[in-house]
C-alpha positions as semicolon CSV with decimal commas, in nm:
position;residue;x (nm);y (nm);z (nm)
1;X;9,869;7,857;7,343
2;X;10,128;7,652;7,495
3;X;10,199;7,624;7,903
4;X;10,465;7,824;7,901
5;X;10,319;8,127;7,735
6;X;10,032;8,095;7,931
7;X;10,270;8,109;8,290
8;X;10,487;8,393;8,138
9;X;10,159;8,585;8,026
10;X;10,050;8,521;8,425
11;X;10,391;8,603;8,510
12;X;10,417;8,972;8,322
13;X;10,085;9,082;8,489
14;X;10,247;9,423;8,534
15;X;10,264;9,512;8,143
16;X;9,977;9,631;7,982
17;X;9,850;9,363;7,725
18;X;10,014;9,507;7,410
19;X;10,310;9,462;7,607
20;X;10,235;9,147;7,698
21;X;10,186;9,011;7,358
22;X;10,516;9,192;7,235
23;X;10,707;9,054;7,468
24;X;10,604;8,682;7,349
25;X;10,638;8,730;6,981
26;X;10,992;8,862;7,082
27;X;11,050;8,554;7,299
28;X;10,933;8,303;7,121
29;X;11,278;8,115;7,073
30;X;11,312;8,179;7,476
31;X;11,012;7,983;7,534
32;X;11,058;7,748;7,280
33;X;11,379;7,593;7,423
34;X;11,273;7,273;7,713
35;X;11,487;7,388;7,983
36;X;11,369;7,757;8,001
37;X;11,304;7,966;8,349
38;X;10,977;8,152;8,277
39;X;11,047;8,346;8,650
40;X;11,416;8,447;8,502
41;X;11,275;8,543;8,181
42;X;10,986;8,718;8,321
43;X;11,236;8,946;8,537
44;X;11,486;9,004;8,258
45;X;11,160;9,191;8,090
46;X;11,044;9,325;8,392
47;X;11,471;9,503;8,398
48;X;11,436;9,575;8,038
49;X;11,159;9,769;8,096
50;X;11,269;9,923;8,367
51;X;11,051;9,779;8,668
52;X;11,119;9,666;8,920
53;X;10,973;9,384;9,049
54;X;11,075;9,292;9,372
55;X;10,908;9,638;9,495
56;X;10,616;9,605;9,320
57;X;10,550;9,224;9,482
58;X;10,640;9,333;9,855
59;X;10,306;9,444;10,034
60;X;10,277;9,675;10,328
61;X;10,350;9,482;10,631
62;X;10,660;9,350;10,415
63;X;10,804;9,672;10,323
64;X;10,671;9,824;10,665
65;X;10,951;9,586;10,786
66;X;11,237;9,649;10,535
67;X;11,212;10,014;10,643
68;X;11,233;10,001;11,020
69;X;11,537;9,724;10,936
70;X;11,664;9,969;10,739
71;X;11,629;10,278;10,984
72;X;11,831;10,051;11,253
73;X;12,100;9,977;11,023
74;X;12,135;10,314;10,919
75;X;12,129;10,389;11,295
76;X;12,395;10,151;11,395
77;X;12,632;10,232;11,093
78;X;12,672;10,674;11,186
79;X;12,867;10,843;11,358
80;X;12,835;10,999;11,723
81;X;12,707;11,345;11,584
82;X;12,459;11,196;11,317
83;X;12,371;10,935;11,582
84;X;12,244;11,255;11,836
85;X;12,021;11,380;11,524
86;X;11,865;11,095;11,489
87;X;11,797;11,107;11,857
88;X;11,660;11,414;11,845
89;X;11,452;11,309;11,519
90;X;11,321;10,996;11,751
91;X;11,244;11,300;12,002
92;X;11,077;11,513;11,755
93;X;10,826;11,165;11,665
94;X;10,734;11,092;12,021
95;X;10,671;11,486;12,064
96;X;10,415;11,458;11,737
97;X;10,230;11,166;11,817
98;X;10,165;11,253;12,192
99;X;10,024;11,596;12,044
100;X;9,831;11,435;11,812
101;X;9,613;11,269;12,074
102;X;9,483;11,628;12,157
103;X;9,280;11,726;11,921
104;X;9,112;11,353;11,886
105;X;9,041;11,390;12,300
106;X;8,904;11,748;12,211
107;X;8,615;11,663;11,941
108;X;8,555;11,314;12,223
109;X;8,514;11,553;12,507
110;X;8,298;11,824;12,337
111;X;8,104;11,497;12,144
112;X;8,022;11,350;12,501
113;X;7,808;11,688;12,546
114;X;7,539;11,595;12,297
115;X;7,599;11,164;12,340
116;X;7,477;11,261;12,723
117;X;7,212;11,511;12,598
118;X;7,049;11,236;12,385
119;X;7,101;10,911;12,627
120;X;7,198;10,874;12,981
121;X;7,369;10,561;12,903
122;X;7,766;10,529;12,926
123;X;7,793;10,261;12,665
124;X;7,742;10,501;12,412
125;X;8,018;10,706;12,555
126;X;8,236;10,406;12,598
127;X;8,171;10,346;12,242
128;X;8,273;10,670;12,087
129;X;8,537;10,674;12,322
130;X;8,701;10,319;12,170
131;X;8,621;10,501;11,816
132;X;8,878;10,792;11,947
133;X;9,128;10,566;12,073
134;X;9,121;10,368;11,744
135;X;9,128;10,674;11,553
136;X;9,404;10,785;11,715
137;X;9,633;10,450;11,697
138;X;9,566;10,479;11,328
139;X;9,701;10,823;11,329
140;X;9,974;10,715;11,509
141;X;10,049;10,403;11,334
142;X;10,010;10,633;11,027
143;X;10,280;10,848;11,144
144;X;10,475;10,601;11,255
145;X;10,570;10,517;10,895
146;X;10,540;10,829;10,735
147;X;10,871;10,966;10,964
148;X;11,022;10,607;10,950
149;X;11,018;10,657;10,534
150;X;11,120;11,010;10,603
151;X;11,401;10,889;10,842
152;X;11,546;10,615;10,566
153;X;11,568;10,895;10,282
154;X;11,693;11,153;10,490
155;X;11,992;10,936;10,647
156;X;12,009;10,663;10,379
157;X;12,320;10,763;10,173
């Protein structure tokens, strides 16, 4: 197998390998040619399949940040009256996550009955109480982006 079959094969590592091999026997006079772009050619199958690649490469952090980019744009680009619903959207998110610290303060406070019943030592409180506070900025952070993805489809024309 030549180099360039083996870096489009390593390029097409979304296709199943049925697809894979297809795709070569169909482009073997692509690859054959000296001044080929595997990365173009790999992305015009990629399109004629219907994928598309540029989401599927992007990880979390990445599109985490295309999103909240894209909710400011959105933001700046409205009028006055769509501009006050997104307000009140913004609103409605604060409103959620502060509530959603009470019922992760409720199971910590009824919890500390039984830590104290088994040890008199804080540190295991101040344990399971960092374990409630980082349970709750994941639940946060968690809907954080869930209404930020909300937010993009809902405005996003």
């Amino acid at each position: 197998m030549e180099e360039k079959e083996k870096n489009l094969i390593k390029r097409l590592k979304y296709l199943t390998k049925d697809a894979i091999n297809e795709e070569i026997t169909l482009n073997k006079d692509a690859l054959s040619q000296d001044n080929v772009d595997i990365k173009r050619l790999a992305n015009e199958i990629y399109l004629k399949r219907g994928l598309d690649v540029s989401k599927l490469n992007t990880n979390v952090t990445g599109n985490l940040i295309n999103d909240i980019t894209l909710a400011f744009n959105i933001f700046k680009g409205k009028e006055k009256s769509i501009k006050r619903k997104m307000i009140m959207d913004l609103i409605f998110l604060v409103i959620v996550i502060i509530f959603a610290k009470i019922p992760i303060d409720f199971v910590r406070d009824i919890t500390y009955d039984y830590v104290s019943l088994a040890t008199t030592n804080d540190l295991y409180y101040t344990l399971w109480h960092l374990g409630a506070l980082l349970l709750y900025t994941l639940v946060a952070i968690c809907i954080f982006i869930v209404f930020i993805r909300y937010f993009n489809n809902k405005y996003n024309d």
